[in-house]
N, C-alpha and C positions, 0 to 999 in steps of 0.2 A: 504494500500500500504506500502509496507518495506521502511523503508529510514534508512542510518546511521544518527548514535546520533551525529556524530562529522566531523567539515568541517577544523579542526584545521592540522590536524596530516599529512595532503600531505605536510606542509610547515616543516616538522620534521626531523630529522636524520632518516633513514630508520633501524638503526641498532645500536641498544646497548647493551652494557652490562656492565661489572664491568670495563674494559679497561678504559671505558669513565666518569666513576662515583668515587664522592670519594667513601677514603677505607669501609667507616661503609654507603654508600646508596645503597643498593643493588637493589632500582627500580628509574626511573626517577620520583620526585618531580611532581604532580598533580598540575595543572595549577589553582593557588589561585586565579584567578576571575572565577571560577566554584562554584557551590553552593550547587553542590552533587560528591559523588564517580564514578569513571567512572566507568561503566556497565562491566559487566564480565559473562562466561559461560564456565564453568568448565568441562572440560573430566574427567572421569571416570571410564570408562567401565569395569564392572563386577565385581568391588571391592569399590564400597562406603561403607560405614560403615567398611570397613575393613583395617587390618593394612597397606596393600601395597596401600591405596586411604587415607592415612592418612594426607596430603597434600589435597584434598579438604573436608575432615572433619571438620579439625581444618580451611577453608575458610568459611565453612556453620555457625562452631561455632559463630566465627566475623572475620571482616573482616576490619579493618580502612581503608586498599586503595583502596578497591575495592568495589563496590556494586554488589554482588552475585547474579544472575537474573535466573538463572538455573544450572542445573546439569545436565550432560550424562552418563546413564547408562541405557541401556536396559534392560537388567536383574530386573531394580527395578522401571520400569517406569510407573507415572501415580500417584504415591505416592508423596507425601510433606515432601523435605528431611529432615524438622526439626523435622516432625513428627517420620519418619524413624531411623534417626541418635539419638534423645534424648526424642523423648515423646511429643512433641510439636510442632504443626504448625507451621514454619516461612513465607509461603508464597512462597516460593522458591521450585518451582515442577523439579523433577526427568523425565528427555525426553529422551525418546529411540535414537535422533538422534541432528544432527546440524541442518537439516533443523524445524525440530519440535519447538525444541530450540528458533528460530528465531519465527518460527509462533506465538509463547506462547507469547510472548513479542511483537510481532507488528512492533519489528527494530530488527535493528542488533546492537549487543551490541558491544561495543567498543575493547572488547578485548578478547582473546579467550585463559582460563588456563589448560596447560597440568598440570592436579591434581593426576598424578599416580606418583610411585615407581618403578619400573620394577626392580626385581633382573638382567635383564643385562644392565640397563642403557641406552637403545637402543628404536629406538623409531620401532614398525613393520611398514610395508611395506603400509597397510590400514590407520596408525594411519600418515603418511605421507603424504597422499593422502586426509588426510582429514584435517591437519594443511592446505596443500596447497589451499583446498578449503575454508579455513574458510579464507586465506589471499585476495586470489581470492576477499571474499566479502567486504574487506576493513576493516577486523577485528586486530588487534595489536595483537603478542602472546608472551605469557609469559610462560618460559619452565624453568625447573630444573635438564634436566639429565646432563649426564656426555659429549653425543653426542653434541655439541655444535652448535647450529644451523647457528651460526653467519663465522661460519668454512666451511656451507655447500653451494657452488658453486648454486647448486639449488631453496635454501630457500634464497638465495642471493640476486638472481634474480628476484623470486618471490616480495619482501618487495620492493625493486628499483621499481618494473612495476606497482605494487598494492598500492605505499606511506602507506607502514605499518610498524612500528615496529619489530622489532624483541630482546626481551630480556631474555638473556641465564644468569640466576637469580644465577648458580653459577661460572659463569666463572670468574677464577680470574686475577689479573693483572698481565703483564711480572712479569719474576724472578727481575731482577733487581729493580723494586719496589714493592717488599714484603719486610717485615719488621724483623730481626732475635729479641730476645729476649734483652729488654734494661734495664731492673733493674728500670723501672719508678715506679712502680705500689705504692712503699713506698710514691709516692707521694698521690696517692688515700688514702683521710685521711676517707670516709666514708665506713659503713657496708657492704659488700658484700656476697651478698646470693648466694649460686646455689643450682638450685634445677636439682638434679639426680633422677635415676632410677636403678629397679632389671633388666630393661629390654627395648627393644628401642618400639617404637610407644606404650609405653602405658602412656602416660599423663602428662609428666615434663613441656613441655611447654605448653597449656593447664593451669597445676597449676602456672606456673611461670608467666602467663598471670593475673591468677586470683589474684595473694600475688600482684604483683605490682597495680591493681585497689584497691582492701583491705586498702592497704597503702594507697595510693592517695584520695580513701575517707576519713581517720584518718587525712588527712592536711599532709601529709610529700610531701616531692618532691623526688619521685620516677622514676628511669630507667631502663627500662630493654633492657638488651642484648640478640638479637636472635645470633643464631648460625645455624644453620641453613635454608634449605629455603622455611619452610613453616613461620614461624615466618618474613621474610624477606618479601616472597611475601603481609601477612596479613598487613604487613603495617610499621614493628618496623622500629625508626629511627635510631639506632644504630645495625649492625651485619655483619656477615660476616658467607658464608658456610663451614666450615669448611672441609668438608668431600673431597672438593676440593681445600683445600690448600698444598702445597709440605709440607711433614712432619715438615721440618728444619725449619718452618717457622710460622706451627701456632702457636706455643704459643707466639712470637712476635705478629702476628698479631694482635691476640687477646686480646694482652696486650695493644694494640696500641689503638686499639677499647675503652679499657676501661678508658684508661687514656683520650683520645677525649673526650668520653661522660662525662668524670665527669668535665676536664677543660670548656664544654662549657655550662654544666647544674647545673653547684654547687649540685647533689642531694642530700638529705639527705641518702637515700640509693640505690644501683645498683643491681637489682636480674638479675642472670644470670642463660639463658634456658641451662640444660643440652645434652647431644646427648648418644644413647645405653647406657651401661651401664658398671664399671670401670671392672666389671668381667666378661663380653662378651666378650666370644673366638672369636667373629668375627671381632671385632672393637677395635680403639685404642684411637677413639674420645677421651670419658672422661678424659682419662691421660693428656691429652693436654689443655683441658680447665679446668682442676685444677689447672696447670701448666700459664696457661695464666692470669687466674684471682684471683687467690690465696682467695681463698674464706674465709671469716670468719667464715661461718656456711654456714651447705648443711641442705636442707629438702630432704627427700626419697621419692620417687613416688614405689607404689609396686602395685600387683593384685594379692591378692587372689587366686584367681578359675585359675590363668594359672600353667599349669603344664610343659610346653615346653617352650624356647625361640622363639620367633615370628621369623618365616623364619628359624629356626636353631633347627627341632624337634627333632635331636638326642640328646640334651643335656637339661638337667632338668634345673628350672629355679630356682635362688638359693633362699635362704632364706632370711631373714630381718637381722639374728642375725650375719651370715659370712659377708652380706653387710655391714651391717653397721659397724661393725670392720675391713673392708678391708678398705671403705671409710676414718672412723678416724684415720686409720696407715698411707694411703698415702697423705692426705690430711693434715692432723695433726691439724683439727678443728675440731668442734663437729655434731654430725647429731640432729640436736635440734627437728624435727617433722617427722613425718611420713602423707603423705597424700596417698589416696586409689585408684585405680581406680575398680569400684564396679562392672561392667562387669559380668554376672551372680550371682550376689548376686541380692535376694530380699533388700524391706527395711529393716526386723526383720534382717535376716543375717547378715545383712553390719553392723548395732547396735552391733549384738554382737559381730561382727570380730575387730569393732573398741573399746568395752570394754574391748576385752581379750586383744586388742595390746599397752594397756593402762595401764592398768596391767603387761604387762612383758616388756615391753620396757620400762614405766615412761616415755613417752616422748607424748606432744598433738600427736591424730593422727584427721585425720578428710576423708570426703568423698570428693571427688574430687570436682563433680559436685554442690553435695548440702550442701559444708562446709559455716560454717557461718563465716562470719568476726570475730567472738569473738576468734576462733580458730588457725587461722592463725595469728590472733595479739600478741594471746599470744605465738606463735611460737617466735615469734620477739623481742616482748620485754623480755622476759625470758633472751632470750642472748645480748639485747640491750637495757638494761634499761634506758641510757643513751639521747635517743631518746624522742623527746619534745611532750609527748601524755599525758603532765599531765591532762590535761582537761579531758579525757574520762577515762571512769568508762566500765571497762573491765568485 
């Protein structure tokens, strides 16, 4: 018999979002006499594994706030999306539908993640029909478009009759409290990383996830800053979407963001996820969170095997060597590493793509997925010798 996982949430706000939260929580705080992640079941449809379902990719990868229970995508249903997505079982099956969804699991999970991209932002007509129905079942839903759900008369109504949630992951707060640009950041006395890209969805945050555990096993007190809302939804306690802030205003924001986290976590260092890429004709992200967090050193995220800009096939994707001298002129730090994303590269290929890049760049490079700690540390310490990692032996 179906039961929901949770009797809690009728006594809830029926509706949140960034209005109601501080600047850097971009989800409501998990109810700390619970003992596991609340249950989640990600949409998808017809783009997992792909750069527009890159938002439940990077949920499949990990997930701190959510426990991942399924995937929607009919297109690839019946498969183990860890097996699908990276080579490896997670446990976590791919279901043609919501109701399947539910059957797999035995309840209804607690929360129900719109995991797509849509180049219009917009949710369709079907894809509305089935939020409503997942509210219908007493499911919370957590969305990132631009469409704001908490604006919609209908989905209004819906979460009031059904006591569910509703959180619109980038909605940001009135104008009057955004933050413009304050000259704090000189107080942030510690290292700050950002790790960018040639290109958007292909693996900054991902790597910027992986450098801050790397660190955090070495002993340092590490934090990282999401920027957008896949990072946001995965659980970071420090971020903000940018891609939805008034222009005048991110890099304040985000300078706000950084100077918080480091006043209330002393870290030793702060890596910060980048967004597209500073020489994307489409975007303007990166200028602004160079801009916001004044980075000490950037690592590069590159791929190989792509020949076009993801979503933007009329234009080639550019090289390591104009990036990264575009990078160090606007930035005016150094690009200390290069990490891969290996995406049709074999293992031998990715070896030799990362000895030849090693050779003409002189900089670590490493492979995304299967970089070793020694690699990524020595990214760090190279420009951060300063840092208290006398004990290990690199």
């Amino acid at each position: 018999m179906l039961h929901p996982t949770r009797k809690m949430s009728s006594k809830l706000s029926n509706v949140e979002n960034l209005y109601s939260l501080p600047r850097s929580r971009a989800l409501p705080k998990p109810n700390l006499l619970r003992q596991q992640r609340e249950t989640a079941v990600v949409y998808c449809e017809g783009f997992f594994g792909e750069s527009k379902g890159k938002t439940t990719n990077g949920l499949v990868r990990e997930s701190n706030r959510f426990k991942i229970v399924s995937v929607i995508d009919s297109t690839k249903a019946g498969q183990d999306s860890g097996a699908y997505l990276y080579g490896h079982d997670n446990g976590v099956p791919i279901c043609s539908s919501l109701s399947q969804a539910i059957a797999v699991s035995d309840w209804i999970p607690e929360y129900f993640i719109y995991g797509l991209s849509p180049e219009s932002g917009r949710l369709s007509l079907e894809e509305r029909q089935l939020i409503l129905t997942a509210m219908r079942l007493g499911m919370n839903i957590v969305i990132g478009l631009h469409e704001f759900l908490t604006d919609d008369p209908e989905f209004m109504e819906a979460a009031k009759k059904n006591h569910v949630r509703i959180i619109d992951v980038i909605k940001p707060r009135p104008i009057d409290e955004l933050q413009l640009f304050a000259n704090r950041l000189q107080t942030v006395l510690c290292p700050r990383i950002l790790v960018m890209g040639t290109d958007c969805a292909i693996g900054k945050r991902t790597t910027a996830l992986a450098l801050t555990k790397v660190l955090e096993r070495y002993g340092l007190n590490v934090v990282m800053i999401a920027t957008g809302q896949t990072g946001l939804i995965q659980g970071a306690r420090y971020g903000i979407a940018l891609e939805a802030i008034p222009s005048q205003y991110c890099v304040g924001e985000l300078e706000a963001i950084v100077v918080e986290a480091y006043e209330e976590e002393g870290p030793d260092v702060i890596v910060i996820e980048g967004q597209g890429a500073l020489s994307h004709p489409c975007f303007c992200t990166s200028a602004s969170i160079i801009r916001g967090s004044q980075p000490h050193a950037v690592i590069l995220q590159h791929s190989p095997t792509r020949v076009y800009l993801s979503g933007s096939e009329q234009y080639f994707m550019p090289d390591l060597d104009t990036e990264i001298e575009l990078i160090e002129l606007f930035a005016g730090v150094p690009v200390i590493g290069i990490t891969l994303n290996s995406q049709g590269l074999d293992e031998q290929s990715t070896a030799e793509v990362i000895s030849h890049y090693v050779d003409k760049y002189h900089r670590p490079v490493a492979e995304l997925f299967t970089v070793s700690d020694e690699v990524l540390v020595e990214m760090v310490m190279d420009m951060f010798p300063e840092l208290d990692l006398d004990s290990i032996t690199i």
